[in-house]
N, C-alpha and C positions, 0 to 999 in steps of 0.2 A: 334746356338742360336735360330732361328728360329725354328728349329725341338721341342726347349724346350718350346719356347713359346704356340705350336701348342698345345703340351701335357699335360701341366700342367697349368690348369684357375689359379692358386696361381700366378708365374713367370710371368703369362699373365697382372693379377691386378698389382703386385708392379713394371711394367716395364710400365707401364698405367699411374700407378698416378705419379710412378719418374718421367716419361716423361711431363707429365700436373706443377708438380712444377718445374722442371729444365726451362721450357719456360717462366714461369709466375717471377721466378728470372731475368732470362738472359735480359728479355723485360723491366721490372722494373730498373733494374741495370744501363741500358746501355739506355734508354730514358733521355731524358732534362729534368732540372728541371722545365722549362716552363711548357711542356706535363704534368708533374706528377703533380704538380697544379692544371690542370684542371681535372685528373683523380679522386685525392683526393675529390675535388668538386664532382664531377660524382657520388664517391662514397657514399659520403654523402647524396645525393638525391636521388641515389637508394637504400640504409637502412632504410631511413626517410619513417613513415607513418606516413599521412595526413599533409605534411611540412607548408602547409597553406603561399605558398611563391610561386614565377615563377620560378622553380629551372634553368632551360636552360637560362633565362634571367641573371641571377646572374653568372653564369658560362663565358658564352660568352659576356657578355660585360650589362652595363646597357641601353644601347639603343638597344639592339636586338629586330629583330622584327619579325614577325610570321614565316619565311620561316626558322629564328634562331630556333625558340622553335619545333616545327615541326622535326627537324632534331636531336635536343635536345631528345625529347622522342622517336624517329628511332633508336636511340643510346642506347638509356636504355634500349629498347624493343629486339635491337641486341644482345648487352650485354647477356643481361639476357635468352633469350632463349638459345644462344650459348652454355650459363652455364651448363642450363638443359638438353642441348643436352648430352655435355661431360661426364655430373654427372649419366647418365641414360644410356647410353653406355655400363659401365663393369655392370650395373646391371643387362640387357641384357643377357651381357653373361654369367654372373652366372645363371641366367634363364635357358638358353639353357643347359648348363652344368649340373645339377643337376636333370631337367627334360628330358636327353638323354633318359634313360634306360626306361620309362613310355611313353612317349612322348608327343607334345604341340603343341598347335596351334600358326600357324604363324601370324594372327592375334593379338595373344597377346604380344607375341615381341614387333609387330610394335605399338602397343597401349604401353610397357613401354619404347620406345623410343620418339614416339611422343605426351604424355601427359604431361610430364612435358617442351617440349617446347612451348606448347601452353599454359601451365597456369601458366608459366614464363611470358610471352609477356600479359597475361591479367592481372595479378596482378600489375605490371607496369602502365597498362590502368586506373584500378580501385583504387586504392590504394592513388591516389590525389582527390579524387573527390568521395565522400562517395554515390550521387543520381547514380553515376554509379555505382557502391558497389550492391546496391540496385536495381538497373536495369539488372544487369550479373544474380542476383539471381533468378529474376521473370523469364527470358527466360530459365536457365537451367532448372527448374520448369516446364517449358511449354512444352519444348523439350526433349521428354524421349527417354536415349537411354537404351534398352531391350537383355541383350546376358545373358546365361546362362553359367557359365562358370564348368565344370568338376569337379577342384579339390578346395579347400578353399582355400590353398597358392596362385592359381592365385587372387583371390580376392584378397591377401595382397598385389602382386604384383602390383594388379591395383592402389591400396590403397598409397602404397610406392611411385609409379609412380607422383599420384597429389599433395603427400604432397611433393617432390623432386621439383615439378615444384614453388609452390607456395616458398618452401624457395629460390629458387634458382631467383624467383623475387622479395622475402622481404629483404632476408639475405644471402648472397652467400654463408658466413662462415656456418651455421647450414646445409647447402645443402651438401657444400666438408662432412662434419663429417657424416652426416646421409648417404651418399653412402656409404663411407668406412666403416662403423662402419657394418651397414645393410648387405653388402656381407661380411664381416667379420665372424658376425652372421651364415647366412645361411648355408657357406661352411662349417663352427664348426660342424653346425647340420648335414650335408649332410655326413661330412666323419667318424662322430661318432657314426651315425644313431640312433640319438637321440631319444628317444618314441619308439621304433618298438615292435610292438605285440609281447610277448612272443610267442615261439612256440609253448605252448602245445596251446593257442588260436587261433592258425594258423591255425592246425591240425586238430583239430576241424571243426574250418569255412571251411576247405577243404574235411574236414568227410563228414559236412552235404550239401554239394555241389555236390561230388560224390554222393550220397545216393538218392538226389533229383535227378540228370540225370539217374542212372540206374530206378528210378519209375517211370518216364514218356519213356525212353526206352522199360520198362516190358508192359508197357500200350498200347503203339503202337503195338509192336512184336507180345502182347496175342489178338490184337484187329485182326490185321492181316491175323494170325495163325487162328482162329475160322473163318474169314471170307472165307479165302483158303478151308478150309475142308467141309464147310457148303454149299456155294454159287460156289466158282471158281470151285473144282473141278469137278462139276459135268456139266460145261461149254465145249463148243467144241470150238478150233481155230480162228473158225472164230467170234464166240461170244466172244472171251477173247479180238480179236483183234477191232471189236466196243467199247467192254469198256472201253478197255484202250485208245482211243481214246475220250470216251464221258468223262472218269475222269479228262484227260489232259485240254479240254475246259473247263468243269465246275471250275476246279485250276486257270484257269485263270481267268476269271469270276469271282471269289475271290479275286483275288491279285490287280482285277483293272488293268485299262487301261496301268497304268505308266509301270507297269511290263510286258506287251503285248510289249509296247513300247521298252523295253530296249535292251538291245543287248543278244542274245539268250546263256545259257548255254551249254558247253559240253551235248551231248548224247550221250547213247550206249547202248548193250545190256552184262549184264553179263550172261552166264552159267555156273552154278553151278551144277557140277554132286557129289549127297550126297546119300546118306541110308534113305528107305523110313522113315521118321519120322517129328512129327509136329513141335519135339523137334528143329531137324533139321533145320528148314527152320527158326522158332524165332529164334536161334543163328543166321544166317547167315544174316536174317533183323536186327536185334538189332547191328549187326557191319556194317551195312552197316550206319547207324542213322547221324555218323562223317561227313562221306564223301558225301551223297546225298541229295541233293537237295529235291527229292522225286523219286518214282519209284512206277514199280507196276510188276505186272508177266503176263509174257506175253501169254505162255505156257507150258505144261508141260510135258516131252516126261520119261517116264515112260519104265525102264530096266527089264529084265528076272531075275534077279540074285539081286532082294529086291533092288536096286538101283534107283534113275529118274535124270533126271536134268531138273533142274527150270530154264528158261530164263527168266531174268529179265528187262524190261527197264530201264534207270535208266535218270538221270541228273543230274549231280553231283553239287556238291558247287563250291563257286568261285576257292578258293585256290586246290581244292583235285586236287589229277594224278590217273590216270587209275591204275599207280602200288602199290598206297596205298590202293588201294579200294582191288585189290586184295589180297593182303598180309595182309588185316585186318580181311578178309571172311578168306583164309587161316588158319591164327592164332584161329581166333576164332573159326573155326568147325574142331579143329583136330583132328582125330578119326571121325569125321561123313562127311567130307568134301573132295571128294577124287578126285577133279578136279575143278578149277578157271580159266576164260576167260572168258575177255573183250577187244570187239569189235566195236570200237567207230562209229559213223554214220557221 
């Protein structure tokens, strides 16, 4: 049973809300009719807007006195977020469930679990007393709060979140309905995959995605390649090895302090032994584009037999391995590419 619960958010919701009505029966049932009396009561002052009455005074007795009413609205204000808690829970979890495969932030969870308990407990606040109505407004107003969020459904989420709070301290009945109904919704959407781009417009948008990465690839490789044949190779050793030293500081220098700061990437050197051509070397940069960070050449040790091998410095990305970088020069220079090694520092 538990394994089914784990797998399937459906089994998860209807053994959620069975669970939430089997209690809310058992408790009602088996209470005195005294208690239910004054629940009734309860109730009716927490549906009531603007009751224009001491509702905690009429309940506990007509001489109650402040320390009564006090306790009175502690009660409503429990009540009522308790609600919001409950009612915002599976919706939560259909959150998490739906947005696995994309992923989410954990902040917005915890904003649609803790938003409708705090505008449960305010609606309570405001809701007898129209200058505080009027006062919650002015501070929200004053106090901006500023997140950007990713996708548009989380905005509804957010959205779903205040209005769950606000019934769940006006009307508790339109709160239970609007959770259930509201995940009902979503998971229809989520396993029907309701609206999803055709694919020939997929195909497309992935056309011109590819298309744009290979011409900023061809850009770098050709910028590269001209700059190797023009400048580098007519460099000696120990001149390749100040420059590659004065490009490395000036990169940083660029990136700013934070990135001097941060925790340093993999380095190494790859050699590549290929067939002398320019052709050559933009494949071998243009595959390397995925995996590096940035790089540069370091030297160039030149064969009897039309051959060289290019050492390269490299620094890879966060995610690359040494053994993608070389299986991706590999693949891509085959037929020109006739040895791959990387040596990390």
């Amino acid at each position: 049973m538990s394994s089914l619960l784990s797998r399937s958010i459906v089994a998860r919701l209807l053994a959620y809300y069975g669970l939430l009505a089997a209690v809310f029966l058992a408790a009602w049932l088996g209470l005195p009719p005294s208690v239910i009396a004054v629940l009734e009561e309860l109730h009716t002052a927490w549906v009531s807007i603007l009751p224009g009455r001491d509702t905690a005074a009429e309940i506990f007795g007509g001489g109650a006195g402040p320390p009564v009413v006090v306790l009175g609205g502690a009660l409503l204000a429990t009540v009522a977020s308790v609600t919001g808690f409950l009612l915002a829970l599976p919706v939560a979890w259909v959150y998490i469930h739906t947005r696995r495969a994309k992923g989410y932030s954990q902040s917005v969870v915890h904003s649609l679990i803790l938003l409708p308990v705090l505008v449960a407990a305010v609606v309570v606040l405001v809701k007898n007393s129209l200058a505080l109505a009027f006062a919650l407004a002015g501070i929200v107003a004053a106090v901006r709060f500023r997140n950007t969020l990713e996708d548009s459904r989380d905005a509804v989420y957010i959205f779903l979140a205040t209005v769950l709070g606000l019934a769940a301290g006006a009307q508790p009945g339109v709160a239970i309905a609007l959770s259930i109904l509201f995940n009902l919704v979503v998971l229809s959407l989520w396993y029907t995959d309701f609206g999803r781009t055709p694919q020939g417009l997929e195909d497309e948008r992935a056309r011109k995605q590819m298309r744009k990465a290979l011409e900023e690839a061809n850009r770098t490789s050709m910028f590269v390649a001209r700059l190797d044949s023009e400048v580098l190779e007519s460099m000696g050793p120990a001149q390749l090895d100040a420059l590659a030293d004065r490009v490395r500081r000036r990169r940083a220098d660029v990136e700013g302090p934070d990135a001097r700061g941060s925790e340093p990437a993999r380095e190494g050197t790859l050699r590549v032994a290929m067939v002398v051509s320019a052709d050559a070397r933009s494949i071998v940069e243009a595959a390397l584009i995925p995996h590096a960070k940035r790089w540069s050449i370091q030297r160039v040790e030149h064969g009897g037999d039309g051959t060289e091998v290019v050492v390269y410095w490299l620094r890879l990305k966060k995610n690359a391995m040494p053994s993608s970088v070389v299986s991706a020069v590999e693949l891509a220079g085959r037929g020109l590419v006739q040895g791959v090694e990387f040596q990390e520092k």
